[in-house]
C-alpha positions as CSV (number, residue, x, y, z in Angstrom):
1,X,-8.9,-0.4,30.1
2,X,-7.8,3.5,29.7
3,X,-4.5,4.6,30.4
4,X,-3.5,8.1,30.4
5,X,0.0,9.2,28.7
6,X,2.2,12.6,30.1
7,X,5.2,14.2,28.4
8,X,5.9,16.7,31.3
9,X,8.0,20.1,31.6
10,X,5.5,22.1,30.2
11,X,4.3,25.2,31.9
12,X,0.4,25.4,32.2
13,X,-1.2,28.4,30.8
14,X,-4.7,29.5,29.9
15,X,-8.2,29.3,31.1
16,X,-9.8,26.4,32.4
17,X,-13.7,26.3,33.4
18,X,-15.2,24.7,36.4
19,X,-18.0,22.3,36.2
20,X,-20.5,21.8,38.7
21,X,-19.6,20.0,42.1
22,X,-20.2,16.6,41.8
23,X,-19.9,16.0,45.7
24,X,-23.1,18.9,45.7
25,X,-24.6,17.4,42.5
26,X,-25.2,13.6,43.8
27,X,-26.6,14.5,47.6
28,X,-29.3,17.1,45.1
29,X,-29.6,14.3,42.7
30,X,-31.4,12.0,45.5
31,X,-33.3,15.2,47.0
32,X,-35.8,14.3,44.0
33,X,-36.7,11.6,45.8
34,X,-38.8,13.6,48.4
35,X,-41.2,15.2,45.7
36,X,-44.0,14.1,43.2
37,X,-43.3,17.2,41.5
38,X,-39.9,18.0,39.0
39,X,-36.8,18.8,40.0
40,X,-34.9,20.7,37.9
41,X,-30.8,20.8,38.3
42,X,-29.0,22.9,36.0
43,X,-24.5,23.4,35.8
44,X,-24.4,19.0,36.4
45,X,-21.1,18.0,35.5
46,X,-20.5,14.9,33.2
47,X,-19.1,12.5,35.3
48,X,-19.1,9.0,36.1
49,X,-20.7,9.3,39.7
50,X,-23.6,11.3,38.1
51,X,-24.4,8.7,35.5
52,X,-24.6,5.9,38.7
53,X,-26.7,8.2,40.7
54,X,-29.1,8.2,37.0
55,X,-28.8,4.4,36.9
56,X,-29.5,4.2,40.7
57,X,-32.6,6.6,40.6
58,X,-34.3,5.2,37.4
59,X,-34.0,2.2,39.2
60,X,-36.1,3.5,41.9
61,X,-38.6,4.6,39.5
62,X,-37.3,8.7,39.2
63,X,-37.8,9.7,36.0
64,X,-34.9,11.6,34.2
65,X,-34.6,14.1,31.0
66,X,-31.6,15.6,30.1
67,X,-32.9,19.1,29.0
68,X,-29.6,20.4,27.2
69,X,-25.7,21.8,27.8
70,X,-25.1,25.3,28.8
71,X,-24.9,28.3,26.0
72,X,-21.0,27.6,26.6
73,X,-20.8,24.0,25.0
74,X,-19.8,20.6,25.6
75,X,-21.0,18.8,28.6
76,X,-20.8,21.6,31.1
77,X,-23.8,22.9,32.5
78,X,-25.9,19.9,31.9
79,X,-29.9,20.4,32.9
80,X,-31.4,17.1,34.7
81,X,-35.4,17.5,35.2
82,X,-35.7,14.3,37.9
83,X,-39.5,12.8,38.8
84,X,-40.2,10.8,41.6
85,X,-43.8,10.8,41.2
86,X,-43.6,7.1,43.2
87,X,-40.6,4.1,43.2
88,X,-40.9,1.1,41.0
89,X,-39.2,-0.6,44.3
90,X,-37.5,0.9,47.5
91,X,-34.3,-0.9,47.2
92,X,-31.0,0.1,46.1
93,X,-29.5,-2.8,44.5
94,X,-25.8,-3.8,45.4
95,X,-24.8,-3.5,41.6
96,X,-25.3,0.2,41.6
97,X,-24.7,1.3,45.1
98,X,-21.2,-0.8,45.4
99,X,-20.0,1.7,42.5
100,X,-20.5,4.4,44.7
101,X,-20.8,5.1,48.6
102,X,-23.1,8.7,48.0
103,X,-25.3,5.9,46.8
104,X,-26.2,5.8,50.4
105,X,-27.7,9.2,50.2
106,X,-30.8,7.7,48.9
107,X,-32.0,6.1,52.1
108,X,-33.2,9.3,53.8
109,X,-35.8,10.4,51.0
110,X,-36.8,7.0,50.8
111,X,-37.5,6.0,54.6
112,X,-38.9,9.7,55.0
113,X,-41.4,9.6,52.2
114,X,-42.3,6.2,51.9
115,X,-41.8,5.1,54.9
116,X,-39.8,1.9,53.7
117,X,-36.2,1.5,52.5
118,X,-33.9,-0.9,51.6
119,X,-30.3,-0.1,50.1
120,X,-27.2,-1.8,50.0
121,X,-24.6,-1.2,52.2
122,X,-22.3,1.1,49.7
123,X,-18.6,1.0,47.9
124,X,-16.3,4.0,46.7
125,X,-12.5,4.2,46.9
126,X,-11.4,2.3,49.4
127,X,-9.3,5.1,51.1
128,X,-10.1,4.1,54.3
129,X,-13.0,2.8,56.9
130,X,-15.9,5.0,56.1
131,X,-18.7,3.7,58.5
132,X,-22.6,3.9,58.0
133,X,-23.3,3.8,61.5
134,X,-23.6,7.3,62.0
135,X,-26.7,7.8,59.3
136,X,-28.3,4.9,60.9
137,X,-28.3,6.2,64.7
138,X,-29.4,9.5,63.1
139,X,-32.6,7.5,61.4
140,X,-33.3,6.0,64.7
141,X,-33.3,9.3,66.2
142,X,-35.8,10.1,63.8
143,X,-38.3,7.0,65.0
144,X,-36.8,4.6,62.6
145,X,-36.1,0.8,63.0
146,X,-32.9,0.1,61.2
147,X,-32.5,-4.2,60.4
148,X,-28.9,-4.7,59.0
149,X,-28.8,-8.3,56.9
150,X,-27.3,-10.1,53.8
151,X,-25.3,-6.5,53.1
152,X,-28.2,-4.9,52.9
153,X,-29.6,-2.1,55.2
154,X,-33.5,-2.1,55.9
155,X,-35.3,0.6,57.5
156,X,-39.1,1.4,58.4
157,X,-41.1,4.0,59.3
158,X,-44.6,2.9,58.8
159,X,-46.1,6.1,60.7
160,X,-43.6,8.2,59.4
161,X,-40.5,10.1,60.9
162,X,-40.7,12.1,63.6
163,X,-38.3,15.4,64.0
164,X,-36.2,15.0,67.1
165,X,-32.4,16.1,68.7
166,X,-29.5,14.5,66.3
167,X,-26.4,14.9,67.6
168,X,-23.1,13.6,65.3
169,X,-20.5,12.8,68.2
170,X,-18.2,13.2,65.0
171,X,-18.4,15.5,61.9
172,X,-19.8,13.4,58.8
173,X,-20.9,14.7,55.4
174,X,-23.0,12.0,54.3
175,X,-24.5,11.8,57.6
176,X,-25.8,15.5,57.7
177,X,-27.0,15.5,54.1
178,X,-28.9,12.2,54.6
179,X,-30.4,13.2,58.0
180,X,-31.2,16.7,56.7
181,X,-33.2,15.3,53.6
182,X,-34.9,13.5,55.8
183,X,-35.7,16.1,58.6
184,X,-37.8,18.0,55.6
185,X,-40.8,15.1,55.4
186,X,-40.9,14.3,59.4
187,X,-43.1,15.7,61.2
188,X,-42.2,18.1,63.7
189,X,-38.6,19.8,64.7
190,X,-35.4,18.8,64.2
191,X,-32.0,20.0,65.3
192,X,-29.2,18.7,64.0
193,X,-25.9,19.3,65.8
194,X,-22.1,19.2,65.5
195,X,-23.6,19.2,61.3
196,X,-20.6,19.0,58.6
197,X,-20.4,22.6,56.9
198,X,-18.8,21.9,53.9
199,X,-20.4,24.3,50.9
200,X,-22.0,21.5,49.6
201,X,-24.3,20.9,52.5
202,X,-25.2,24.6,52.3
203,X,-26.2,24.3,48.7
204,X,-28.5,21.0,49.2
205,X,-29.8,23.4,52.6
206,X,-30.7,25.9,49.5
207,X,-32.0,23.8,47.0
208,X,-34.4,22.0,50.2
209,X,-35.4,25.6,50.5
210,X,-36.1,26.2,46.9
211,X,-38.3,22.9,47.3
212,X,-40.8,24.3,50.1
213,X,-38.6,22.9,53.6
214,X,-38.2,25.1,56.3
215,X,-34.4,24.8,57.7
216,X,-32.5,27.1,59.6
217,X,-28.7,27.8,60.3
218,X,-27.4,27.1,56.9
219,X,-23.6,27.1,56.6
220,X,-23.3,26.3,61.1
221,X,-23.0,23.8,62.7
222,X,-26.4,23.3,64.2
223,X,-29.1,22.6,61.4
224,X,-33.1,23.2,62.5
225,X,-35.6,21.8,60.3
226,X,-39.6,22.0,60.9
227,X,-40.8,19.0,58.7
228,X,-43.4,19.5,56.0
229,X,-46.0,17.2,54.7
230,X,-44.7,17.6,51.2
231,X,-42.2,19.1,48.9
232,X,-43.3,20.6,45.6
233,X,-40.9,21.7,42.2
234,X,-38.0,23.9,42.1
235,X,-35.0,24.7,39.4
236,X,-31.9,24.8,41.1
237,X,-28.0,25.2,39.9
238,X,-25.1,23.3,41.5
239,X,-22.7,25.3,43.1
240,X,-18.7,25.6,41.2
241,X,-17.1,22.1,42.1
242,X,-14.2,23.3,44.9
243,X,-12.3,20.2,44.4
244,X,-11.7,20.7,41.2
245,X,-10.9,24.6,41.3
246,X,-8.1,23.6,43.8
247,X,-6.8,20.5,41.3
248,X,-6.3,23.1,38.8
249,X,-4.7,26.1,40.8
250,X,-1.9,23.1,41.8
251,X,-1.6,22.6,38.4
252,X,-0.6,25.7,37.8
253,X,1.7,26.0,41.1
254,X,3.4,22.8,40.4
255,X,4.0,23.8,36.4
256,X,5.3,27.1,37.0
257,X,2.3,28.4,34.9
258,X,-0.6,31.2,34.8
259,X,-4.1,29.6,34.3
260,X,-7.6,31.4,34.9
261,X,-9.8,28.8,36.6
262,X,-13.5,30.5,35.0
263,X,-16.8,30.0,36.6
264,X,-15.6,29.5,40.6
265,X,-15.3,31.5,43.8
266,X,-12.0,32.5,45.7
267,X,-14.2,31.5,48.9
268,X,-15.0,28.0,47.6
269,X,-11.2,27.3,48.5
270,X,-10.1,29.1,51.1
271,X,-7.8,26.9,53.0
272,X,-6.0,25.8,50.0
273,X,-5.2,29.3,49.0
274,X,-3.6,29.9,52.0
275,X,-2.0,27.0,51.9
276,X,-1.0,28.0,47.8
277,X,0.3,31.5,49.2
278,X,2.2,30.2,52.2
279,X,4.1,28.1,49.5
280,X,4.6,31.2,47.6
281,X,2.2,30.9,44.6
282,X,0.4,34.1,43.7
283,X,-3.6,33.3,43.9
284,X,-6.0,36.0,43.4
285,X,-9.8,37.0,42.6
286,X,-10.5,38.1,39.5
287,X,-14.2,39.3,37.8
288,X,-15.3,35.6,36.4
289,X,-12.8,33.3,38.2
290,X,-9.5,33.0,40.4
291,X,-6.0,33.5,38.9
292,X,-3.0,31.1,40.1
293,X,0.3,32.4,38.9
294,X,3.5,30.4,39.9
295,X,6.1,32.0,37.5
296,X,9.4,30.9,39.2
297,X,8.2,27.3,39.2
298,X,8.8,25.8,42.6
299,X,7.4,26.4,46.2
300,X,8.7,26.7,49.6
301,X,7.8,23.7,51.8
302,X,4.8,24.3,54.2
303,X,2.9,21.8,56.7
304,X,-0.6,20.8,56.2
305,X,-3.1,19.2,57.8
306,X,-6.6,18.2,57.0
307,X,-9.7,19.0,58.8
308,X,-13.5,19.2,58.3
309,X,-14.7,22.1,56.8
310,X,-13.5,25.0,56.7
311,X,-10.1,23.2,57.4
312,X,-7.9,22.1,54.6
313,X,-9.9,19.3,52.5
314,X,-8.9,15.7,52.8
315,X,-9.5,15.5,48.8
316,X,-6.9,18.0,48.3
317,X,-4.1,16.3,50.6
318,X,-2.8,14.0,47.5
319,X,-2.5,16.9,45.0
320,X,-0.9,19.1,47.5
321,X,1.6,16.5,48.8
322,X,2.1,16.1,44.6
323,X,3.2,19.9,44.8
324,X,5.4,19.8,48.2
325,X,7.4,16.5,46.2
326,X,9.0,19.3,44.2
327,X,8.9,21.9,46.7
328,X,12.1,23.7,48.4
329,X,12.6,21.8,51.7
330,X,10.3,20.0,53.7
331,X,6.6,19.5,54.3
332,X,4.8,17.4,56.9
333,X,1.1,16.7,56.3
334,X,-0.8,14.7,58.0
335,X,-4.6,12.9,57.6
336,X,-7.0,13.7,60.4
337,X,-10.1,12.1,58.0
338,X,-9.4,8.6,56.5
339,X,-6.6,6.4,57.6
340,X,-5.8,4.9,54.3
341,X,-5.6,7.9,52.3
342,X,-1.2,7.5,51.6
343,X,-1.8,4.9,48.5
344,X,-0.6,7.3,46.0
345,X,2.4,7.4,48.4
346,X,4.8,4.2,47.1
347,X,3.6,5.6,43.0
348,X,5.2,9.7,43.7
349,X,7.8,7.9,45.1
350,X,8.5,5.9,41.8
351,X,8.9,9.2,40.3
352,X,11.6,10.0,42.5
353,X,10.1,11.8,45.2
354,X,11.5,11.6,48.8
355,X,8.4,11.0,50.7
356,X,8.5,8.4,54.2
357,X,4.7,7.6,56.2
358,X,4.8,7.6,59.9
359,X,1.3,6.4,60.8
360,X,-1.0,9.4,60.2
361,X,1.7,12.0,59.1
362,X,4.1,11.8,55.8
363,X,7.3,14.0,56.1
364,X,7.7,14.8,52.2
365,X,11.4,16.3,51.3
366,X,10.8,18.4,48.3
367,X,13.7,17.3,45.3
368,X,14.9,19.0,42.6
369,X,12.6,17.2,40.2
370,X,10.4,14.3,39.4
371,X,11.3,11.5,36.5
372,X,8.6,10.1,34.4
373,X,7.4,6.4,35.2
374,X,4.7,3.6,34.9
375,X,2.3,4.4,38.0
376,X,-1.1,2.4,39.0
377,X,-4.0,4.5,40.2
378,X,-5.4,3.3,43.3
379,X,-8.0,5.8,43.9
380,X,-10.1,9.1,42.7
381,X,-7.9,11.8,44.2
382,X,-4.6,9.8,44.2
383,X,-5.6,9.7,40.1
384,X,-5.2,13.0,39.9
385,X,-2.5,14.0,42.1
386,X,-0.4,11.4,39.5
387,X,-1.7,13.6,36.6
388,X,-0.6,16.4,38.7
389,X,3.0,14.7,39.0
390,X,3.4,13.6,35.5
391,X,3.0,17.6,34.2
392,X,6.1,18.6,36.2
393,X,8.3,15.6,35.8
394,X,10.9,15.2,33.2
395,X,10.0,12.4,30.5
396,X,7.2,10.1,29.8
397,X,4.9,9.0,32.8
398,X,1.6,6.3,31.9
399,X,-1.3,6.3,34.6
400,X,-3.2,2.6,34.6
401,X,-6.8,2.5,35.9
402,X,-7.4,6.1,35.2
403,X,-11.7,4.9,35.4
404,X,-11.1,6.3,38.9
405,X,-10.5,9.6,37.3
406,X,-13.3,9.6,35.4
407,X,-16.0,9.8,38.9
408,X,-14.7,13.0,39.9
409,X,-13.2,14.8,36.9
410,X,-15.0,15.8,33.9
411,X,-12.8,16.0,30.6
412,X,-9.1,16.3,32.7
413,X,-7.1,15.7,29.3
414,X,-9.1,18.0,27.1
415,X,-9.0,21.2,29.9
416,X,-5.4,20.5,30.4
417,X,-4.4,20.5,26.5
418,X,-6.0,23.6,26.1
419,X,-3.1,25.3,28.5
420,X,-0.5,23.3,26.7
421,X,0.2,20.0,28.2
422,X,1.2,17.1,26.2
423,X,-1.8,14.5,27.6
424,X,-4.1,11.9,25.5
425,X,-6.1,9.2,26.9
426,X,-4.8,6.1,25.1
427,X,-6.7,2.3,25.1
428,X,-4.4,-0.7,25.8
């Protein structure tokens, strides 16, 4: 298994460019499940969750070409062409979906153009109690009959869906993208309200678009969808992955550095450039890209709390709390989204960081500076937020089960070397 090795204290500087969003990537992905005709997705970044969602989707009978990399080189830019022209099988088998929980994102294309679907119920990080429930009573909105057994969730819609009034009584990603999908095929209207927001919701809204659907309210929080018989072709790119734009402006804040992030948009990251600026690190648009200078090397401690978008972004709350562990003074964030999301907590502290958890909040006293150490990965974003760590603190710092790493960011050692950190991916 992988380990990744850090000699910290070295200040960050240079350009780094953004893949595609692999959280807008894998809800596309399935979208070629509702056409005979090609899909073709360009700016795919080469990650671990994208090579599932292949596995998952050939398994279900999609054909897939990789058409080439972007002018710019390496993996970036990848071109899928995906062909559903009809499933081998309508089930998604545990093996694959138990890897990851977007595997779930599959049911709605299914159930809506088949009217049949079986799919496992799905994995992920284990960061907390993610429930299903809410894509199921969305379905059954929709004129489905949902049949929960051996782990597996059934559904059927032998005369197909019909559109109807979905309301989320909470705020769920997953949910909106698998009920919207599915809205495109039924027939009739449907309105989707108290719809998640996030950007990459807006950009499968587009690419549905691109496809032939007819939706309304893109980017609010009410989503209107008059269903079509069919879908047809369209060529689509993948929005600049947000998640990973805001990883790399904390690496600059928390190394004192100067790093162009090339390829993404200021608004992309809004709350956490507030968030950045309140701490006192200089983040600013620039033609191409965002600049994050930090040259004095520290930050002023600032509260933070996560919301649904546009709020801060639960998947940014273990880099920033990373950042406020060497901050001046003290911080208080707190999770509003998963439950379990402190793991990385007990590993910062093993690198000296004053950090104590009361129930949903963590008060995080910013010290002087963080010591190098053995840490264990427990999850994606807690992965990174130890990278994050390990380029500020003083010595030697080895990450263990860094294959979390790998599902959400695409070549971390490589883009950080090329601004001057000591980092190499080492086999035990």
């Amino acid at each position: 298994m992988d380990r990744i090795r850090i000699s910290g204290g070295k200040s960050l500087n240079g350009t780094i460019k953004i893949g595609g969003a692999k959280n807008a990537a894998l809800p596309l992905m399935a979208a070629s499940l509702l056409t005979s005709e090609t899909l073709c997705l360009s700016n795919l970044p080469h990650l671990a969750d994208i090579t599932t969602m292949v596995h998952l989707l050939s398994e279900l009978g999609v054909e897939v070409s990789m058409n080439g990399d972007a002018p710019d080189g390496g993996h970036i830019g990848r071109v899928f062409g995906l062909n559903g022209y009809e499933p081998k099988n309508k089930t998604a088998p545990y093996d694959l979906v138990r890897r990851m929980r977007a595997s779930i994102l599959v049911l709605g294309p299914l159930l809506a153009r088949w009217g049949e679907a079986k799919v496992s119920l799905p994995g992920g990080c284990a960061i907390g109690t993610r429930p299903v429930d809410l894509h199921l009573k969305g379905f059954e909105a929709l004129g489905a009959k949902i049949e929960l057994k051996e782990g597996y969730i059934s559904a059927f819609a032998p005369d197909g869906l019909k559109g109807a009034n979905v309301l989320f009584p909470s705020v769920s990603v997953g949910a909106t993208e698998n009920i919207l999908m599915a809205a495109t095929l039924a027939d009739g209207k449907t309105t989707i309200s108290n719809a998640a927001r996030e950007p990459e919701i807006a950009d499968l809204a587009y690419c549905l678009r691109k496809m032939g659907a007819e939706i309304e309210g893109i980017g609010s929080d009410t989503l209107r969808v008059i269903g079509k018989p069919e879908l047809h072709a369209a060529d689509y790119q993948v929005i600049p992955d947000r998640i990973e734009t805001a990883t790399y402006a904390v690496a600059a804040a928390i190394t004192g550095g100067d790093i162009l992030l090339k390829g993404t948009r200021l608004e992309l990251i809004e709350s956490v450039a507030d968030v950045l600026m309140g701490a006192g690190v200089n983040v600013s648009e620039v033609e191409d890209g965002i600049r994050v200078t930090n040259p004095s090397g520290r930050v002023k401690g600032i509260d933070v709390m996560t919301e649904p978008y546009p709020g801060f972004p639960t998947d940014m709350q273990a880099q920033m709390m990373a950042l406020l562990a060497v901050s001046e003074g003290a911080s208080m964030i707190t999770e509003t989204i998963f439950e379990n999301r402190f793991m990385h907590v007990p590993e910062l502290c093993r690198m000296g960081a004053d950090i104590n958890v009361h129930g949903s909040s963590a008060i995080v006293r910013g010290v002087d500076k963080l010591s190098g150490a053995e840490l264990m990965a427990t999850d994606l974003r807690a992965s990174i937020s130890l990278v994050l760590a390990a380029l500020a603190a003083e010595g030697e710092t080895i990450i263990n089960r860094v294959y979390h790493l790998d599902r959400g960011y695409e070549r971390v050692e490589e883009k950080l070397a090329a601004c001057g950190a000591v980092i190499e991916r080492v086999e035990e």
